[in-house]
N, C-alpha and C positions, 0 to 999 in steps of 0.2 A: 650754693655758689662757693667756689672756691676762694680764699680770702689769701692774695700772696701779696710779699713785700714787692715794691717797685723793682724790676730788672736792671741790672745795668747796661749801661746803650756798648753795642756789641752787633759788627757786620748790621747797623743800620737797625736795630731793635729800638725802640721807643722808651723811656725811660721809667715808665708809669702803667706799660702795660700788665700783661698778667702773664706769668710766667708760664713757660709751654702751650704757652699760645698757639691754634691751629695754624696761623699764618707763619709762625716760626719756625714750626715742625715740619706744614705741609704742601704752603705754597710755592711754588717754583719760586727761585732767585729772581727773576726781571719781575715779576709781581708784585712781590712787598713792598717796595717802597707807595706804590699806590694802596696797597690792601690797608696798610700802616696809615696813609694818608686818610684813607675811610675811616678809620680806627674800627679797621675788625678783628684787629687784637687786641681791642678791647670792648666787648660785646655789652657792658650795661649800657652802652645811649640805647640802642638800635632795643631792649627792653623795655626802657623808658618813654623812647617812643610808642612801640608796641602796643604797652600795657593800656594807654585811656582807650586804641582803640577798641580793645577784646573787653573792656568797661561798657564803652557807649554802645557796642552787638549786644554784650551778653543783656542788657539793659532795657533796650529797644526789641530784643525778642521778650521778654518778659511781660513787656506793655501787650505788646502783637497778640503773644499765645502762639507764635507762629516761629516754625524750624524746619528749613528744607537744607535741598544740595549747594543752594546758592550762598547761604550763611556760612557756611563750610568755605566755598572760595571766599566771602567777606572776608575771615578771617585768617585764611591761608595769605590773601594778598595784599591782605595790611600788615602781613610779618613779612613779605617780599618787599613790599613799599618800603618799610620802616628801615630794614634793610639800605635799601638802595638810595631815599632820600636822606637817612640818618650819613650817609655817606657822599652824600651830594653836599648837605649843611656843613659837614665837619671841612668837607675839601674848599668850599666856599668860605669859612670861619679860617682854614688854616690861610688861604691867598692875601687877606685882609688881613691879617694879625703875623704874615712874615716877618716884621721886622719887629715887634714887640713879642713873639716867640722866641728870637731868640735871645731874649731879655733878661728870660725867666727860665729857671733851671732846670723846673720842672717839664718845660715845654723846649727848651733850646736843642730835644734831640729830635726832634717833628721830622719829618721829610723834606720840606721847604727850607726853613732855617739853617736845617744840617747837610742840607746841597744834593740832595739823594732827587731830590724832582723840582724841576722848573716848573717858572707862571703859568706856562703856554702848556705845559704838557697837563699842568692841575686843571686848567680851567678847562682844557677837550676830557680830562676825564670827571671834571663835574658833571657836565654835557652829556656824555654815555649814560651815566648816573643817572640824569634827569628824566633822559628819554627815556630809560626802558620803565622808571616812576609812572610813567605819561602812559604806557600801552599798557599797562597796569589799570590804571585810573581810570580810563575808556572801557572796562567791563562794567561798571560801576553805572547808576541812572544816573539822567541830565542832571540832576541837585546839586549831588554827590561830588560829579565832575567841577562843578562848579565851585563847590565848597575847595575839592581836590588844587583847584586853580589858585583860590587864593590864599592858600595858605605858605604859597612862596612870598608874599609879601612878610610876614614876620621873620619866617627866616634868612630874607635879605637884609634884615634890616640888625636880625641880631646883634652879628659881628662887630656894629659899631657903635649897639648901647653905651657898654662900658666907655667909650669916649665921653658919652654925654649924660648919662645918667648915673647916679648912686643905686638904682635898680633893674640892673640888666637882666637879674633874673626871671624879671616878670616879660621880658623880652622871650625869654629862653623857655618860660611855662607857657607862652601865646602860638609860640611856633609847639612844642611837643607835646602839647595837650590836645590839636587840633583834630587829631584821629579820633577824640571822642564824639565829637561833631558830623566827619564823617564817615564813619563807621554805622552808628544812629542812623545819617540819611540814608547812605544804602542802602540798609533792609527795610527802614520804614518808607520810604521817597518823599521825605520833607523833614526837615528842622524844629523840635518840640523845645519846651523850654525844660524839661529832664535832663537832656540831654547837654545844653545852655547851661545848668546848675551844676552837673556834673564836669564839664570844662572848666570853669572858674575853680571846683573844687581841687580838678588837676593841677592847675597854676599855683595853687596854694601847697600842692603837696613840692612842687618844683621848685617852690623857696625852700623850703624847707630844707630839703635834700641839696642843693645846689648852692645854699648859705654854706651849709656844712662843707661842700666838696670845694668850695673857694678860700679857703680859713687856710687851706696847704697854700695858698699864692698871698696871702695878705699882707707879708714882707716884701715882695718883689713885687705886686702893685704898688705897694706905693712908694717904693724908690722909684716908677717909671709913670705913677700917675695914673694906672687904672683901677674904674673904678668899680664898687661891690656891697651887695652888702653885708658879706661877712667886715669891708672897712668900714661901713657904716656904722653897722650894730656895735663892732669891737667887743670889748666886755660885756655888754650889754646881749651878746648873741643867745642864748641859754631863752632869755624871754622871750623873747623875740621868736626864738625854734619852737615856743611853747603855743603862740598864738598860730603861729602855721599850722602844726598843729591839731589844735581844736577846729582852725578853718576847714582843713582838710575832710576831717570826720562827719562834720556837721554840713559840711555843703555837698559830699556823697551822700550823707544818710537823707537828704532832702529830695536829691534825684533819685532814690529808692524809692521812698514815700510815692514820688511823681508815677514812677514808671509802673509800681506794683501793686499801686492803692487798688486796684480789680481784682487783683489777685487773692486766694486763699491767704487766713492771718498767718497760717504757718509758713507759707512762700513767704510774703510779707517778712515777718522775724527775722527768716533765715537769712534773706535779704540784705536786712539791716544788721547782721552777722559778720556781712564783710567787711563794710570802713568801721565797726566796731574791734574788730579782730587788727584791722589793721593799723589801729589808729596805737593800741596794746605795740606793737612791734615798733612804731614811729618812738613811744614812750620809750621803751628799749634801746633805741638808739643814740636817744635825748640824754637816759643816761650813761654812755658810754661817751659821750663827749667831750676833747679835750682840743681845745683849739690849738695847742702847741705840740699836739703828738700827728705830725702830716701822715706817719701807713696807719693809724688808728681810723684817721677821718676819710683814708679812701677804705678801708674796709669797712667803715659806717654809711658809706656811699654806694659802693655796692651794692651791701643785703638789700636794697630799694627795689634790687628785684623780684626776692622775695615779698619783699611787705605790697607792692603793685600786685600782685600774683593773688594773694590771699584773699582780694573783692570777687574776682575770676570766680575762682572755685567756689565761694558761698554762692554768686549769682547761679553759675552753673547748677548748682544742688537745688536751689531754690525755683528754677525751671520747671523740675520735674514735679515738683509738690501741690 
């Protein structure tokens, strides 16, 4: 992953995206300001989302012993999906938060705020967004589908934690961890409790990560009152990143156990290779932490797509053993 300082806002750029952006280089002009709006100039959500579900596949074949053509679209169309509702959520997040975007400095070059796209035009392109999520989600079994359905309840609801809660981010690992869930149902066609431990396990890696990527706004929430818990923890955050943490590792290495206990001990291991590996990199991150350096903490926000990635490849390896 390439690690750049925030861009300066320029012909409607975003101020925090990543420089050389494909949408800057290669979208036509009347497009950006919506492609911006999805933030596909800036590609770690739409990972983040991704990653629990190529987690709960890779995880759910393991259990199975089972790999066809169809796991191949499982995981092709939950990086379409993640795609597509990652940009449903963001355009839904930005409608609700217009007027506290532009608040905040870091956000006051948005599309909405900066006057580059209307309510009306955000909310028919949420809409687009949603539906082609939807003829997505119908290749997927009745479960699936249904899992697929509700999991637009937490990311309606996201947007307006931070009004009410000191923990939005568990708002925000409820909605992006969901593909662990259904990903799992697709290939198996029902809901195990591996798959259950391994969500909660992604919620926990989403504080984590998402305390960290909040600590750039925790001056401008609270001159405007929202709320986080990077304000929560304050000095306190470093422990805090330490128990997420250990949650993370420990509540993967459990849906390992779950899914692979049939398995050969060297599957098994390998297995347990992955939130062992990843958990090393989350450490890594933990120490480069500086709550008052803001391009430090989004390129510590970032590499999350890396450290997501690294469970992938051990499951994967551990497949074939």
């Amino acid at each position: 992953m390439t690690d750049n300082a925030p861009i300066p806002e320029q012909s409607g750029q975003v101020s925090d995206a990543v420089a050389g952006n494909w949408v800057d280089r290669f979208a036509p002009a009347a497009t950006r300001p919506f492609l911006r709006l999805s933030r596909a100039d800036r590609p770690i959500g739409t990972w983040l989302l991704l990653l629990p579900c190529w987690w709960g596949l890779a995880l759910a074949m393991l259990m199975t012993g089972r790999f066809g053509w169809y796991d191949l679209w499982i995981a092709l169309a939950c990086a379409l999906g993640a795609f597509l509702m990652r940009g449903a959520g963001c355009t839904w997040n930005d409608i609700t938060d217009r007027d506290i975007d532009g608040s905040v400095a870091r956000t006051a070059s948005r599309p909405i705020p900066s006057g580059l796209v209307g309510v009306r035009a955000a909310l028919a392109w949420m809409l687009v967004q949603t539906l082609l999520s939807l003829v997505i989600l119908l290749t997927f079994n009745w479960a699936a589908i249904a899992l697929g359905a509700l999991a637009l309840l937490p990311v309606a609801i996201y947007p307006f934690a931070k009004r009410f809660t000191w923990w939005p981010q568990v708002f925000l690992g409820l909605a992006f961890n969901w593909g662990a869930l259904l990903a799992w149902t697709a290939h198996t066609g029902s809901l195990g409790w591996p798959a259950v431990v391994l969500y909660v396990g992604g919620i926990a890696w989403t504080l984590f990560y998402d305390t960290i990527y909040a600590h750039q706004d925790a001056e401008d929430d609270a001159l405007i009152g929202v709320k986080s818990t990077a304000r929560l923890f304050g000095d306190n955050s470093r422990n805090w990143l330490r128990r997420f943490l250990a949650m993370t590792v420990l509540l993967i290495g459990l849906a390992v156990i779950g899914a692979a206990i049939d398995r050969s001990v060297l599957a098994l291991v390998v297995a347990l290779g992955g939130p062992w590996a990843m958990g090393w990199h989350l450490a890594w991150q933990l120490r480069q932490f500086d709550a008052d350096d803001s391009a430090g903490l989004l390129r510590i926000f970032r590499s999350n797509r890396d450290a997501g990635l690294i469970p992938v490849l051990f499951f994967a390896v551990a497949w074939f053993l």
